[in-house]
C-alpha positions, 0 to 999 in steps of 0.5 A: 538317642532312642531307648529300647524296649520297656515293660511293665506288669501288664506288658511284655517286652516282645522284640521282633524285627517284622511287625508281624509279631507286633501287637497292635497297641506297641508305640513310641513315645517321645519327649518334646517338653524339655524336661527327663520324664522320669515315670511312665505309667501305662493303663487301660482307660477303663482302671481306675489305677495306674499300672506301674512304672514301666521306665524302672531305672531309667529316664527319658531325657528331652527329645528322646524316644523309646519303645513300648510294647505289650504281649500280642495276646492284649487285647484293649485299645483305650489306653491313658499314659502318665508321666512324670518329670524331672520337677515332680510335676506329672502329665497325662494324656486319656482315651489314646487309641492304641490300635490306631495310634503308634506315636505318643508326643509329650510336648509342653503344651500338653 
């Protein structure tokens, strides 16, 4: 099942159907770790915080897909992705290059 779009504080929901009013940092993430991702924080590499949870009330159950996308005006592309389980573990990937990256995979090797 693939999920809609989601949006946090820093990123803003933007439907279009031509990639043209994509921002070059939107991609899809895709849980392969056979545990629900119940958190999804999305930051530039550069903070030292986390921005918010950007799944709110839903859940990423495993090998499920959703969509995110940040405002066309955004300009970073380093960006570090969070998320957390089902278990209270958490998992993070650093230094994702957005602009050249349109796909994020959680497997449980990561």
């Amino acid at each position: 099942m693939k999920k809609g779009l989601f949006a946090g504080a820093f990123l803003a929901a933007v439907f279009s159907a031509t990639a043209a009013w994509a921002a070059p940092q939107d991609f899809t993430i895709t849980n392969h770790t056979g545990h629900v991702i119940v958190t999804l924080n999305v930051s530039p590499s550069d903070s030292n915080r986390w921005g918010p949870d950007i799944l709110g009330r839903e859940v990423l159950a495993d090998n499920e897909q959703a969509e995110v996308t940040f405002d066309r005006n955004e300009d970073q592309c380093e960006w570090d992705i969070r998320v957390t389980y089902d278990d209270g573990t958490a998992n993070d990937e650093r230094g994702i290059n957005l602009c050249e990256t349109t796909e994020v995979e959680f497997t449980p090797s990561n």
